[in-house]
C-alpha positions in Angstrom: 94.0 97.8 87.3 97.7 96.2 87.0 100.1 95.7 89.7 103.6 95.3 89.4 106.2 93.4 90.4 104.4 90.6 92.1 105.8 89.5 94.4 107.2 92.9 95.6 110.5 94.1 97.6 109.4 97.9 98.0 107.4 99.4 95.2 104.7 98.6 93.7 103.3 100.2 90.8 99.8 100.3 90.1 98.4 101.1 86.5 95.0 101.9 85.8 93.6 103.0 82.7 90.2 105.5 83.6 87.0 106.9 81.6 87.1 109.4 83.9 88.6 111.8 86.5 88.4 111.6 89.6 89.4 110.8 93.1 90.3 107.3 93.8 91.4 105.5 97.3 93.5 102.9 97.8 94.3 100.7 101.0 96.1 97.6 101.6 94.8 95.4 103.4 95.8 91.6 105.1 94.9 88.6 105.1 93.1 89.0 108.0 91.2 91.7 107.2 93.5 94.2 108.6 93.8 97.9 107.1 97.4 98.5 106.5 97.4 101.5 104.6 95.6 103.7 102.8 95.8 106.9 100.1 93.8 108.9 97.9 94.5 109.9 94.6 93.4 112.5 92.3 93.6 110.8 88.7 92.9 111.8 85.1 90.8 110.1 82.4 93.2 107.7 80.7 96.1 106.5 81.7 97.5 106.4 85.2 100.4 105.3 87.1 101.3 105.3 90.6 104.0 104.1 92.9 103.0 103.3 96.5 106.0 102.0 99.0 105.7 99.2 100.9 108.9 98.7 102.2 107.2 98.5 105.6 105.5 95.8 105.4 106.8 92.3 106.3 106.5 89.4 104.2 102.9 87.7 103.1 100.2 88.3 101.0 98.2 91.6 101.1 95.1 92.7 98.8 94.6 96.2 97.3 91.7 97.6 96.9 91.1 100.7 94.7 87.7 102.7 95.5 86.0 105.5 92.9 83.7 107.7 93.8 80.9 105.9 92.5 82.0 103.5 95.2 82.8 100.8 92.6 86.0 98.9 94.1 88.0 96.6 92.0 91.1 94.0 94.1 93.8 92.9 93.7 96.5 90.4 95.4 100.3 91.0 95.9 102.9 89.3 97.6 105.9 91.3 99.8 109.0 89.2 99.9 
């Protein structure tokens, strides 16, 4: 999983290369534990992109986490400016 830009005004993209399809949720998350936001995605084996707004959020750190359906979850940090 890639994220990019970081830090981040409004989108974010989120790259992820797969073995296979499937359904995939993502939620943001604070420092503090909080759950911001959250979205499920269908996705294909191979290469996937996705751009997820975050315009609402105020400036800080946040973590992403992207769940499969295997309930493997890989993390990642951004920073919103």
């Amino acid at each position: 999983m890639n994220l990019y830009p970081n830090p981040v005004a409004s989108e974010l993209v989120l790259n992820m290369d797969l073995v296979k399809d499937g359904q995939y949720l993502t939620e943001i998350y604070d420092l503090n534990g909080k759950l911001i936001s959250g979205k499920t995605f269908n996705v294909t084996a191979g290469k996937n992109q996705f751009v997820l707004d975050v315009n609402s959020l105020t400036a800080g750190m946040y973590l992403l986490t992207l769940t499969g359906e295997d309930g493997t979850k890989i993390s990642k940090s951004f920073v919103k400016f």
